[in-house]
VEXRO-761558 format. One record per residue (C-alpha): residue number from 1; residue in one letter; x, y, z. Coordinates in Angstrom, 1 decimal. Layout:
<rec><k>NUM</k><r>A</r><x>X</x><y>Y</y><z>Z</z></rec>
...
This chain:
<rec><k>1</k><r>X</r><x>33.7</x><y>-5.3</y><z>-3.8</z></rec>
<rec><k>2</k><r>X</r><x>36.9</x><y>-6.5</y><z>-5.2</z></rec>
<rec><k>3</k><r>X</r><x>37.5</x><y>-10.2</y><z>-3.6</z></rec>
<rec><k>4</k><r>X</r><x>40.6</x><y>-10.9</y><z>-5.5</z></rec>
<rec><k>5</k><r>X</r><x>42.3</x><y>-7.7</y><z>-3.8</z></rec>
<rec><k>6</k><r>X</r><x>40.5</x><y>-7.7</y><z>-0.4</z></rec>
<rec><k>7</k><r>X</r><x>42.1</x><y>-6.2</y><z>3.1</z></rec>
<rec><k>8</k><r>X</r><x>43.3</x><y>-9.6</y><z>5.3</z></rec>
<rec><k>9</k><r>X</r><x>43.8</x><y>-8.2</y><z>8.6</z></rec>
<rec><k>10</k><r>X</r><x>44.8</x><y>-10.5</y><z>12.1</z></rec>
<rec><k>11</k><r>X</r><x>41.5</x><y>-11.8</y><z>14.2</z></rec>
<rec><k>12</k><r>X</r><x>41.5</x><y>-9.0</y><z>16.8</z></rec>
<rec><k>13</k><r>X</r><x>40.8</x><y>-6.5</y><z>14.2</z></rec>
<rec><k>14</k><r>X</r><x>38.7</x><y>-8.2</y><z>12.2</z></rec>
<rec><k>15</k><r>X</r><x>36.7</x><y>-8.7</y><z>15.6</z></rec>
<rec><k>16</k><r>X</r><x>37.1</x><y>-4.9</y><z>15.7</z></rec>
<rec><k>17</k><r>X</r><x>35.4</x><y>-4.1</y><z>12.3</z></rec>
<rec><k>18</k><r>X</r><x>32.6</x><y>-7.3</y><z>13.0</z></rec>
<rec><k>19</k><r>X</r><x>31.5</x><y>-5.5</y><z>16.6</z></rec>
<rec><k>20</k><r>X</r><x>31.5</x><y>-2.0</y><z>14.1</z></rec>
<rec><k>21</k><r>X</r><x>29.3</x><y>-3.4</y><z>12.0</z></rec>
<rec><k>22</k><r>X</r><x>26.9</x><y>-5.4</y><z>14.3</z></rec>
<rec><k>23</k><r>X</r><x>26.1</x><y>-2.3</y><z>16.2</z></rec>
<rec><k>24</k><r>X</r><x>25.0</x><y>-1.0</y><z>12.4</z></rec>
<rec><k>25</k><r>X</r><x>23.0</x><y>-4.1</y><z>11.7</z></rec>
<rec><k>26</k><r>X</r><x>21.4</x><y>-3.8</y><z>15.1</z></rec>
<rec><k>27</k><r>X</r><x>20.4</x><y>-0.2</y><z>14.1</z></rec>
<rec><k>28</k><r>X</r><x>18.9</x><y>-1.2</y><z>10.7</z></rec>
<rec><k>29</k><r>X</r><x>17.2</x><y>-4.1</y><z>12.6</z></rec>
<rec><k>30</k><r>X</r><x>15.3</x><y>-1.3</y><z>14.9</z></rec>
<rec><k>31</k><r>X</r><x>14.7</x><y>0.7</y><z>12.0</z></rec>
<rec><k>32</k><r>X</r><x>13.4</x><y>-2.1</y><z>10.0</z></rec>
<rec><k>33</k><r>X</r><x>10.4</x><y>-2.7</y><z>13.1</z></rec>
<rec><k>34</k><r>X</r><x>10.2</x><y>0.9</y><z>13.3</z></rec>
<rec><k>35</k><r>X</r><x>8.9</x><y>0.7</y><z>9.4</z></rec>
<rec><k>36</k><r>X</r><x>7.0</x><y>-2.8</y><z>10.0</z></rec>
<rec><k>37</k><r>X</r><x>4.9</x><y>-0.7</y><z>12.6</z></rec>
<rec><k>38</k><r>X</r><x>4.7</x><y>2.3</y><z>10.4</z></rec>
<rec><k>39</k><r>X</r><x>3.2</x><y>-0.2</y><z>7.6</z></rec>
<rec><k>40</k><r>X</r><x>0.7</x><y>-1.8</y><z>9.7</z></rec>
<rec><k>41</k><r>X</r><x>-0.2</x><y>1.7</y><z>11.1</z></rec>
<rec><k>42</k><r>X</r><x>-1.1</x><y>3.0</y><z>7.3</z></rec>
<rec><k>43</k><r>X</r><x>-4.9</x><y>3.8</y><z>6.5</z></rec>
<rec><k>44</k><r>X</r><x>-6.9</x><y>1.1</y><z>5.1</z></rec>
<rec><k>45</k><r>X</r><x>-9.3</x><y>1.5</y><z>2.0</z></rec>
<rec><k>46</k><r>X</r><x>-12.6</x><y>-0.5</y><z>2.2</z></rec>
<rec><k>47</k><r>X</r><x>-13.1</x><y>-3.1</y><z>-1.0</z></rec>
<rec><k>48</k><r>X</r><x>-16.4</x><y>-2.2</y><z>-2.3</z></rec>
<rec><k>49</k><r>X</r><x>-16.1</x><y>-3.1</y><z>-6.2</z></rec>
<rec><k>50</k><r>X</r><x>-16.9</x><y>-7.0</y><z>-6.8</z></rec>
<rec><k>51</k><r>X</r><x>-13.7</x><y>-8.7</y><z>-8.2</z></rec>
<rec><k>52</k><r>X</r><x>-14.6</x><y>-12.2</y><z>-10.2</z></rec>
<rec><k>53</k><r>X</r><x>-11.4</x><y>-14.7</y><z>-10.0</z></rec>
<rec><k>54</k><r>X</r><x>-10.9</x><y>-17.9</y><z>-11.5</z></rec>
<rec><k>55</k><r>X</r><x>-10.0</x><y>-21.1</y><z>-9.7</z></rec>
<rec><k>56</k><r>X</r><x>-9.8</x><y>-24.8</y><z>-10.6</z></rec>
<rec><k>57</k><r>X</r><x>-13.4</x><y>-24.9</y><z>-9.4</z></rec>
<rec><k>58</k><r>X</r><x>-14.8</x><y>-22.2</y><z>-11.2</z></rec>
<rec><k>59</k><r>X</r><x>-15.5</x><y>-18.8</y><z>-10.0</z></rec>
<rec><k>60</k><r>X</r><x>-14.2</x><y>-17.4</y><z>-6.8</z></rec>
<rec><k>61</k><r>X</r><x>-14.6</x><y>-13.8</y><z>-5.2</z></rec>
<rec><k>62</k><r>X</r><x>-12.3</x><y>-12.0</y><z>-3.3</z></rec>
<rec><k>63</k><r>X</r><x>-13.3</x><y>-13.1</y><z>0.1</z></rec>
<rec><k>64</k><r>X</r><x>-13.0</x><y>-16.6</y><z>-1.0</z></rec>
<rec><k>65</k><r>X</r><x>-9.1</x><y>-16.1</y><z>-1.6</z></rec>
<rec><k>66</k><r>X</r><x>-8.9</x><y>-15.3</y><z>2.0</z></rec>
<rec><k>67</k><r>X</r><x>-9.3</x><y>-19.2</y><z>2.4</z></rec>
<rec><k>68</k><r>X</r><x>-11.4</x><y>-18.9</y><z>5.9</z></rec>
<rec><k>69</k><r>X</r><x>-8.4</x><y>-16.7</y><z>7.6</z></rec>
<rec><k>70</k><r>X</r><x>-8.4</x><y>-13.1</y><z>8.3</z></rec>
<rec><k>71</k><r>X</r><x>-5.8</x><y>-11.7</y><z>6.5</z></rec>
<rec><k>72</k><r>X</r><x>-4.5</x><y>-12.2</y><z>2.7</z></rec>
<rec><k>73</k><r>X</r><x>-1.4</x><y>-11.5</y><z>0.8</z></rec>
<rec><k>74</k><r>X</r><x>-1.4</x><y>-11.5</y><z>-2.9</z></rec>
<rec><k>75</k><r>X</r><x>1.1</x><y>-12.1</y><z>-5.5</z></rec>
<rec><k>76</k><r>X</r><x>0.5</x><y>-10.3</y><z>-9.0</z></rec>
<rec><k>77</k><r>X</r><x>2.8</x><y>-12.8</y><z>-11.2</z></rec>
<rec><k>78</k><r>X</r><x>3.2</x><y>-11.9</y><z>-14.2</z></rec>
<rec><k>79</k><r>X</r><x>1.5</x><y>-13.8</y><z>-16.8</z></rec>
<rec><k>80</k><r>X</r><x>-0.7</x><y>-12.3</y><z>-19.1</z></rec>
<rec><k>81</k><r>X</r><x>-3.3</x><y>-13.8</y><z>-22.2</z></rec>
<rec><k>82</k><r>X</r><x>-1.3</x><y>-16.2</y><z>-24.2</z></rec>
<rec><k>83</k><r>X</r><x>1.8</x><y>-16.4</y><z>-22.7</z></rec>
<rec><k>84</k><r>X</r><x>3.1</x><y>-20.1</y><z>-22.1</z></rec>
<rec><k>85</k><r>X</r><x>5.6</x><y>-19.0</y><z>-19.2</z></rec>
<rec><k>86</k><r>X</r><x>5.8</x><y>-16.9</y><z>-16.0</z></rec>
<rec><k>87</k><r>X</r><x>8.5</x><y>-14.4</y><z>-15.6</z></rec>
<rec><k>88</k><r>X</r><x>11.9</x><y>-15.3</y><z>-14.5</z></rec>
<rec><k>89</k><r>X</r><x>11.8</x><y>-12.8</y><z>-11.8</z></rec>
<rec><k>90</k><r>X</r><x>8.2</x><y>-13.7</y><z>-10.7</z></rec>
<rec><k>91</k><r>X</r><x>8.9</x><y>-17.3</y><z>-10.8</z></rec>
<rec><k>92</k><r>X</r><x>12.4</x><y>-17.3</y><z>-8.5</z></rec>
<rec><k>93</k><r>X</r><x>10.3</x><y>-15.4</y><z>-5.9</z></rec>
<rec><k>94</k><r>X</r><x>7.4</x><y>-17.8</y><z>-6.6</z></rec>
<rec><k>95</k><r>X</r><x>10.1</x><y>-20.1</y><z>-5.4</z></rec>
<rec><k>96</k><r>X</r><x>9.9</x><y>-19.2</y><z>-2.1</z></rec>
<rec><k>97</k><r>X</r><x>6.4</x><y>-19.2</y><z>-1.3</z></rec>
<rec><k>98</k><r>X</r><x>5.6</x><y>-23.0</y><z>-0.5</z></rec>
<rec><k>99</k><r>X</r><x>7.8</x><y>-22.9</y><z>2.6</z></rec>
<rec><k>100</k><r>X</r><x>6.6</x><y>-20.1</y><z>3.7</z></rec>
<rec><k>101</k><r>X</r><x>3.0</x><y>-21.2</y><z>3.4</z></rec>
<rec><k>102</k><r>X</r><x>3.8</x><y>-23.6</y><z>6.2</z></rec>
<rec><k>103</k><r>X</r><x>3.5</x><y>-21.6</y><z>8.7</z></rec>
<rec><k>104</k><r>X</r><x>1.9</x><y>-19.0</y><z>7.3</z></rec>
<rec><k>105</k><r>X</r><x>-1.3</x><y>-21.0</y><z>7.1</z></rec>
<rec><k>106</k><r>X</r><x>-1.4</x><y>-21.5</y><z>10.5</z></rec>
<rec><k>107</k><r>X</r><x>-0.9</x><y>-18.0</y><z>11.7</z></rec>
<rec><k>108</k><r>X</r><x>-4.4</x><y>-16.5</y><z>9.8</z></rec>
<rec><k>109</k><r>X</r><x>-2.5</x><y>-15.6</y><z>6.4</z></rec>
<rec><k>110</k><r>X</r><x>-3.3</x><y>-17.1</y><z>3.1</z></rec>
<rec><k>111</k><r>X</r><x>-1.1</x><y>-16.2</y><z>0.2</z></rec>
<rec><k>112</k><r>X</r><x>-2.5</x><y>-16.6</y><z>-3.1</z></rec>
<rec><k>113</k><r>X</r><x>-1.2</x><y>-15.8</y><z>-6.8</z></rec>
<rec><k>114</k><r>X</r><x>-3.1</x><y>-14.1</y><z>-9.2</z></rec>
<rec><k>115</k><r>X</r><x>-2.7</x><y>-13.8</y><z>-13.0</z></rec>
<rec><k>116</k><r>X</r><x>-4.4</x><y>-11.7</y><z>-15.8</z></rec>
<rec><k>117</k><r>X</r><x>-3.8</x><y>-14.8</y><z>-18.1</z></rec>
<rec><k>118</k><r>X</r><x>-6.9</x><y>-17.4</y><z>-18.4</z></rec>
<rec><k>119</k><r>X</r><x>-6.5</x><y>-19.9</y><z>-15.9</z></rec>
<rec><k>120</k><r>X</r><x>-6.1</x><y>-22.5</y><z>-17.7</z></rec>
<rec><k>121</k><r>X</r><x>-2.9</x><y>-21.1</y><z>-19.5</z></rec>
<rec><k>122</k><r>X</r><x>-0.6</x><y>-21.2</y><z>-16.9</z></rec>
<rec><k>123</k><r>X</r><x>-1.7</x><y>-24.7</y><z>-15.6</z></rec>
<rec><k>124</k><r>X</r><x>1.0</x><y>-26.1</y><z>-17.3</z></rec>
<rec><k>125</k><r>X</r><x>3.8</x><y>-24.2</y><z>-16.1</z></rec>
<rec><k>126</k><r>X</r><x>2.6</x><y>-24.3</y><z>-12.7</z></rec>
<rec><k>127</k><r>X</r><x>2.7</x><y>-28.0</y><z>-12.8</z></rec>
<rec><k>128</k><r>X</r><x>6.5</x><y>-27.5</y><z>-14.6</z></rec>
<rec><k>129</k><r>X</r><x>7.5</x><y>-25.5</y><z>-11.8</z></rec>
<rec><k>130</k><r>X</r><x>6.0</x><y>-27.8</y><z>-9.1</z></rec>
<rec><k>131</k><r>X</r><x>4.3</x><y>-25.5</y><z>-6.9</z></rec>
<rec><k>132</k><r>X</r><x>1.7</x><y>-26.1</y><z>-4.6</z></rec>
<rec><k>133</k><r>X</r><x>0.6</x><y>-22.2</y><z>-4.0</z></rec>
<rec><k>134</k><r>X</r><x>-3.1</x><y>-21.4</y><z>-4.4</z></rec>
<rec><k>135</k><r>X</r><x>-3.0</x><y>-19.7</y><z>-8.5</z></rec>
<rec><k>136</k><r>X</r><x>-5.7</x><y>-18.1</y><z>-9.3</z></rec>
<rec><k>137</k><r>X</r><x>-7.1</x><y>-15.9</y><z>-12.9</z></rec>
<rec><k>138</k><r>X</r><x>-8.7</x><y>-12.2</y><z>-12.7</z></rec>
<rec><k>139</k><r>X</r><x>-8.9</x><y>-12.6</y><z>-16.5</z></rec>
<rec><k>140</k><r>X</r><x>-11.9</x><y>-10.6</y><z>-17.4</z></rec>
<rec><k>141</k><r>X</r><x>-12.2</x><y>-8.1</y><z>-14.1</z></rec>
<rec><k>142</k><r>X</r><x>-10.4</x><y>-5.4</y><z>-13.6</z></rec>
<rec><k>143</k><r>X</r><x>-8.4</x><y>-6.4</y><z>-10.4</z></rec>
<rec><k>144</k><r>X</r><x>-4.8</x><y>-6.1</y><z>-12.0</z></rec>
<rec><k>145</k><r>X</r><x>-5.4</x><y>-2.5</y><z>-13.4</z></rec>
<rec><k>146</k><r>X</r><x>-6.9</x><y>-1.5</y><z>-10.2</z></rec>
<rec><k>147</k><r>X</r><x>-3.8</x><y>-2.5</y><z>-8.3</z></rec>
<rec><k>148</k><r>X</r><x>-1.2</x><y>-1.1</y><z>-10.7</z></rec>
<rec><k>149</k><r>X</r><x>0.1</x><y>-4.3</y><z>-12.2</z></rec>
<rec><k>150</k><r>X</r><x>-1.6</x><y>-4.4</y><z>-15.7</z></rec>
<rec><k>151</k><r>X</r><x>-1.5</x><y>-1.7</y><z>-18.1</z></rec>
<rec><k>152</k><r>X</r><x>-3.8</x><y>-1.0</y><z>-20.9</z></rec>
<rec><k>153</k><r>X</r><x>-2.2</x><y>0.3</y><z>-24.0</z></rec>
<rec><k>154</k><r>X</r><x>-4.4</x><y>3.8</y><z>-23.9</z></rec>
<rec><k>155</k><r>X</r><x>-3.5</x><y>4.3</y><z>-20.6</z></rec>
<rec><k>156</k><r>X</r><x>0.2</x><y>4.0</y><z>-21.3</z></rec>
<rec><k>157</k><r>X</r><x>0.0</x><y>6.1</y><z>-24.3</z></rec>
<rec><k>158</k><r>X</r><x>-2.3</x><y>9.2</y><z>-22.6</z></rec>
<rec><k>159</k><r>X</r><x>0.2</x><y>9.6</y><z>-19.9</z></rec>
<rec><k>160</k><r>X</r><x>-2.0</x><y>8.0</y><z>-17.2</z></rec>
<rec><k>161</k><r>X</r><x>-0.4</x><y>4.6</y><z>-16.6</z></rec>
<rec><k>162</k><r>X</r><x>1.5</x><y>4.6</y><z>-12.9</z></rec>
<rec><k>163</k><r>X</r><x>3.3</x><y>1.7</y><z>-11.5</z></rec>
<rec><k>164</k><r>X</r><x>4.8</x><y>1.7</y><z>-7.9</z></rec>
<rec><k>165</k><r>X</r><x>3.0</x><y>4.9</y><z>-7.3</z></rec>
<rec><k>166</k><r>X</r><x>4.4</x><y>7.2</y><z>-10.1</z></rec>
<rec><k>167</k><r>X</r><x>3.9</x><y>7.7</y><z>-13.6</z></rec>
<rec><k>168</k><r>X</r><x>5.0</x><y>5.3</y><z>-16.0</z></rec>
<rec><k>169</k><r>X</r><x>5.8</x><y>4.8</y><z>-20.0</z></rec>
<rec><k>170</k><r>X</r><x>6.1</x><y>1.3</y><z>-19.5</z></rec>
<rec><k>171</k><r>X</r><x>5.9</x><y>-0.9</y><z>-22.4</z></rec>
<rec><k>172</k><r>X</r><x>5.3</x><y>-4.3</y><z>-20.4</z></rec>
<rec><k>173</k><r>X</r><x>1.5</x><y>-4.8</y><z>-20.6</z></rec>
<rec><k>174</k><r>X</r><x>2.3</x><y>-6.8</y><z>-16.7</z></rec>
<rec><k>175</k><r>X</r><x>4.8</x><y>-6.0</y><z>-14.2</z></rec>
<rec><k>176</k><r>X</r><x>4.8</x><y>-7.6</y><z>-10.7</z></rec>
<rec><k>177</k><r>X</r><x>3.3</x><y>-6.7</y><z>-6.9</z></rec>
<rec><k>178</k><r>X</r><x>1.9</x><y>-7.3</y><z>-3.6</z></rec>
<rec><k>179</k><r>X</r><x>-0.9</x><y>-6.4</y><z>-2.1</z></rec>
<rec><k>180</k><r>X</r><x>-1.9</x><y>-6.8</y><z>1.3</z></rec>
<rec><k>181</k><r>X</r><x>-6.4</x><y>-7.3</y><z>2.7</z></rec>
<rec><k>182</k><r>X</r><x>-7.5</x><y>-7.7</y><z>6.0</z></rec>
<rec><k>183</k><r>X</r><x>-11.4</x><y>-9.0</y><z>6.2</z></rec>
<rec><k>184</k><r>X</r><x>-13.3</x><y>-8.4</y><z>9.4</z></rec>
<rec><k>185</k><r>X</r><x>-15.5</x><y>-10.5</y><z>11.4</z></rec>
<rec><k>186</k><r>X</r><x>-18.6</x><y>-8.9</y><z>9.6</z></rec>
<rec><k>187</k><r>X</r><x>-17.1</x><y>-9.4</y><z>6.3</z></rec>
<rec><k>188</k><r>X</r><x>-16.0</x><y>-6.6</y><z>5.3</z></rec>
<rec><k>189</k><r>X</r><x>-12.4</x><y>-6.6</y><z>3.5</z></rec>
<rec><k>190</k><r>X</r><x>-10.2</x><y>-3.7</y><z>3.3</z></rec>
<rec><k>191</k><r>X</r><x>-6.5</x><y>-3.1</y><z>1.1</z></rec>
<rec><k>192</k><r>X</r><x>-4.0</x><y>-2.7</y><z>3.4</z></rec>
<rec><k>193</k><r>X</r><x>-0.7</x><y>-2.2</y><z>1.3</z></rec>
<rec><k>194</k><r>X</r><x>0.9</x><y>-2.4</y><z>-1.7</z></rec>
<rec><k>195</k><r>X</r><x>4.4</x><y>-2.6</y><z>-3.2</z></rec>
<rec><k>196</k><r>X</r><x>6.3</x><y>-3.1</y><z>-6.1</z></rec>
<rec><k>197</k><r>X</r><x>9.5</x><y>-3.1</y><z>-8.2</z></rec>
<rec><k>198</k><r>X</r><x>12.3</x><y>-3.5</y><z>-5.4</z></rec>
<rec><k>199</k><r>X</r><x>9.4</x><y>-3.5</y><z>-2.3</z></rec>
<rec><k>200</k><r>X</r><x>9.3</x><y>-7.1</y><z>-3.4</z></rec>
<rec><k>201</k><r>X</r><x>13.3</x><y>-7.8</y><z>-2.5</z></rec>
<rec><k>202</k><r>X</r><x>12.3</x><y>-8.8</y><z>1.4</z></rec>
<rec><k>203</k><r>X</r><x>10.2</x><y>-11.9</y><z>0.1</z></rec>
<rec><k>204</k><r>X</r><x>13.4</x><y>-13.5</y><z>-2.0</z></rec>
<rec><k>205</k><r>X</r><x>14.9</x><y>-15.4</y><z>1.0</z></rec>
<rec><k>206</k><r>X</r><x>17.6</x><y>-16.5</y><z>-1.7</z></rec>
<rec><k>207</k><r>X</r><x>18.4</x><y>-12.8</y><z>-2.1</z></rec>
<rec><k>208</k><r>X</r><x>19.1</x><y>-12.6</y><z>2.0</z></rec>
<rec><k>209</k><r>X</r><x>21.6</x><y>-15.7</y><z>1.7</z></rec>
<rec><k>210</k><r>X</r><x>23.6</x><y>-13.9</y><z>-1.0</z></rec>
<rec><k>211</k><r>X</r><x>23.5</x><y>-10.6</y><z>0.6</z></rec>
<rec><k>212</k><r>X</r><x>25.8</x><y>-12.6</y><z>3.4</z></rec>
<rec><k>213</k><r>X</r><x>28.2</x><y>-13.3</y><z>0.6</z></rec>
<rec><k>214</k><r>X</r><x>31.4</x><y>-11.9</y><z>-0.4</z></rec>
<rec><k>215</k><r>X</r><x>30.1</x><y>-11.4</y><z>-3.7</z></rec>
<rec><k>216</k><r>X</r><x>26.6</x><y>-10.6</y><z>-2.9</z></rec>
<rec><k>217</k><r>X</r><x>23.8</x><y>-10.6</y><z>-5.4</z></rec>
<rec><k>218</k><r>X</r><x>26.8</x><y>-10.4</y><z>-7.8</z></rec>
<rec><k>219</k><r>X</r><x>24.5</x><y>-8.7</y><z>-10.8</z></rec>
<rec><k>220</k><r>X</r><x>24.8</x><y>-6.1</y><z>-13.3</z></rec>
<rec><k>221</k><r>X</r><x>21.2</x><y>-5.7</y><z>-13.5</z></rec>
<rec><k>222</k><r>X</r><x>18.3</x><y>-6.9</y><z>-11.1</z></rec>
<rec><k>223</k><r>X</r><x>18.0</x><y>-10.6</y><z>-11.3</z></rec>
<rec><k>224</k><r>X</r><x>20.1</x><y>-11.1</y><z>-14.5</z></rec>
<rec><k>225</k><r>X</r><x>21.3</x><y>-14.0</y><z>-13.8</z></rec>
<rec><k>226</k><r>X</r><x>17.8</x><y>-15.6</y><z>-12.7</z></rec>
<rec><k>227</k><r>X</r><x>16.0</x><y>-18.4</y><z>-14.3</z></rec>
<rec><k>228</k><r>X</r><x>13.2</x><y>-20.7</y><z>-14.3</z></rec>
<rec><k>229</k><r>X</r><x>14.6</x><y>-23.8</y><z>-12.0</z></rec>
<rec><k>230</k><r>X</r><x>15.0</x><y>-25.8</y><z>-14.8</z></rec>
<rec><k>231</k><r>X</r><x>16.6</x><y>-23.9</y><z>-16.8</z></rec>
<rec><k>232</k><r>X</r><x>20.1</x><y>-23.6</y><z>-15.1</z></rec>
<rec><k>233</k><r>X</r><x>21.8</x><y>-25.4</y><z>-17.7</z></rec>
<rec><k>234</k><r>X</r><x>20.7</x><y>-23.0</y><z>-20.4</z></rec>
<rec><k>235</k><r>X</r><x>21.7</x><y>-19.4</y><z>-21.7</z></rec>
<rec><k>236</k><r>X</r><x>20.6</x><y>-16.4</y><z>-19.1</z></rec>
<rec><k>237</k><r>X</r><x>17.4</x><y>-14.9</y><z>-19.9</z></rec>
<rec><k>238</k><r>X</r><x>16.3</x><y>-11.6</y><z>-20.3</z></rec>
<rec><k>239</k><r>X</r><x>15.6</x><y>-9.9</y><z>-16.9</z></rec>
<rec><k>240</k><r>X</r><x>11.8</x><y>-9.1</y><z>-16.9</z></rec>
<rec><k>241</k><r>X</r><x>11.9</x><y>-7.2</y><z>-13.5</z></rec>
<rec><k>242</k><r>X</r><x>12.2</x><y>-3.5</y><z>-12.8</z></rec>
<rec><k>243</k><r>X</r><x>14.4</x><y>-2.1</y><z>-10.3</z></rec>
């Protein structure tokens, strides 16, 4: 959209085009419940394999993430063996988590992060960024491959490597997710969902504030323009995120 060259029209017909468009956003807003309901309708997949995670007091399991609550979202951020910094793209929707975690604490969800890097590597930059999320390493299990984050080299190479449910030639060893796990009353936890690449848009709140904008997102490519918080005053960086 051009803003330097666009239509100014009198009040009555801009109320016109507004009521045009709300009965369109109220139509995308039934829609969008229509697919929340689809999503929590999908199939589940019971969790049998044991996944070994580490957190600031040594080794967890996957019910432990859960955090005594029923339900559990996690956040594959991308930060793999030996890297000293999170991914732009990772970290501004990283960004939005601690408010969120409010509330969401206190209606049976815990949101945890979970790395293929070492725990102790990205100690640091957690403490850099100032983020109070739950972080945790699945360094040594096989948690990221399973969930289509991580990537071994072989796999990528023999044609088997898939990322957001198709195949891939990625070169990235990490690229970013969700995935959803509901544990029962007897224990018992089971993956819910997944998503990827774009799937991961509705968690940017910033995203939803510029898409109310004249300019929009205002990006050639997908989060472009996106850095670490404390990097504003520097140079862009290279967009690590995948449309």
């Amino acid at each position: 959209m051009n803003v330097e060259n666009h239509p100014v029209v009198s009040r009555e017909e801009w109320l016109a085009a507004r009521r045009q468009h709300l009965a369109h956003e109220k139509a995308f807003t039934r829609e969008r419940d229509k697919l929340s309901a689809e999503r929590r309708a999908l199939p589940w997949v019971k969790i049998d394999k044991p996944y070994r995670f580490q957190g600031p007091h040594g080794e967890l399991n996957l019910a432990d993430l859960f955090g005594g609550r029923s339900q559990l979202i996690v956040y594959h951020f991308m930060f793999g063996p030996g890297w000293t910094e999170g991914c732009d793209g990772c970290s501004f929707l990283s960004d939005h988590i601690d408010g969120a975690n409010q509330h969401l604490a206190h209606h049976d969800v815990a949101v945890v992060a979970v790395s293929r890097a070492p725990f102790t590597e990205f100690q640091a930059f957690k403490r850099r960024m100032g983020w109070a999320f739950d972080w945790v390493s699945s360094n040594g299990c096989d948690f990221n491959y399973d969930f289509g984050v991580s990537f071994k080299a072989e796999d990528t190479a023999g044609g088997k490597a898939t990322y957001n449910y198709e195949k891939t030639d990625t070169t990235e060893g990490e690229l970013p997710g969700l995935s959803v796990f509901y544990r029962n009353e007897a224990g018992d936890i089971f993956h819910t969902y997944s998503t990827y690449a774009r799937g991961l848009d509705m968690l940017v709140g910033t995203y939803n504030y510029l898409d109310l904008t004249p300019k929009g997102r205002n990006e050639d490519e997908i989060m472009d323009w996106v850095r670490h918080h404390d990097k504003y005053d520097e140079a862009k960086p290279h967009s690590c995120c995948h449309s």
